[in-house]
C-alpha positions in Angstrom: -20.9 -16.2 35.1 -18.8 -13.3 34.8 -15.5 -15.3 35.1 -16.8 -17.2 31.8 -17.6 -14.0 30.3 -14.2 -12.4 31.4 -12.1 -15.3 30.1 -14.2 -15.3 26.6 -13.3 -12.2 26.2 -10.0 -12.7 27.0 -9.8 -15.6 24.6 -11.5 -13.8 21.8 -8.9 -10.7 21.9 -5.6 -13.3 22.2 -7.1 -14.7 18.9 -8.0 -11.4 17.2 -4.5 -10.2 17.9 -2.9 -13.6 16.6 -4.2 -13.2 13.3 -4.0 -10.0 12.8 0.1 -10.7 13.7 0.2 -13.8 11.7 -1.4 -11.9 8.5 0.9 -8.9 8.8 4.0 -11.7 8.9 2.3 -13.7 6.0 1.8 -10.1 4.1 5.7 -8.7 4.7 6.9 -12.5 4.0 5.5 -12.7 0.3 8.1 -12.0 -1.5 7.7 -14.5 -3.8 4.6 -11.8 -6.1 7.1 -8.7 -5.4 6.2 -8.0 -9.1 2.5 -8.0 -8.3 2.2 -4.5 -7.3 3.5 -3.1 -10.6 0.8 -1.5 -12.7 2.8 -1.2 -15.5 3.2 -5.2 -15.5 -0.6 -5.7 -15.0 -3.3 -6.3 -17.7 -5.1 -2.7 -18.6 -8.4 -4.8 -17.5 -7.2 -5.1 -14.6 -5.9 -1.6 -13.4 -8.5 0.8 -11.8 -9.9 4.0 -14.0 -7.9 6.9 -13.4 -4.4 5.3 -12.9 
């Protein structure tokens, strides 16, 4: 029972890790919205209070 357990667990953090790698790839890949981040671009409904 504790081999199951063991390889679950094992499993579960070979997963965790694989998407956390294959978001941070996605993230620094997208490019293509490089004029996203600019507030001065954005709607002023859609900037937060204070910025």
């Amino acid at each position: 029972m504790t081999g199951a357990v063991a390889v679950s667990a094992l499993v579960g953090l070979l997963s965790l890790l694989a998407g956390v790698a294959l978001g941070w790839h996605l993230r620094s890949s997208s490019d293509w919205c490089a004029d996203c981040a600019r507030t001065e671009q954005s709607p002023h409904s859609l900037q937060r209070p204070g910025v």
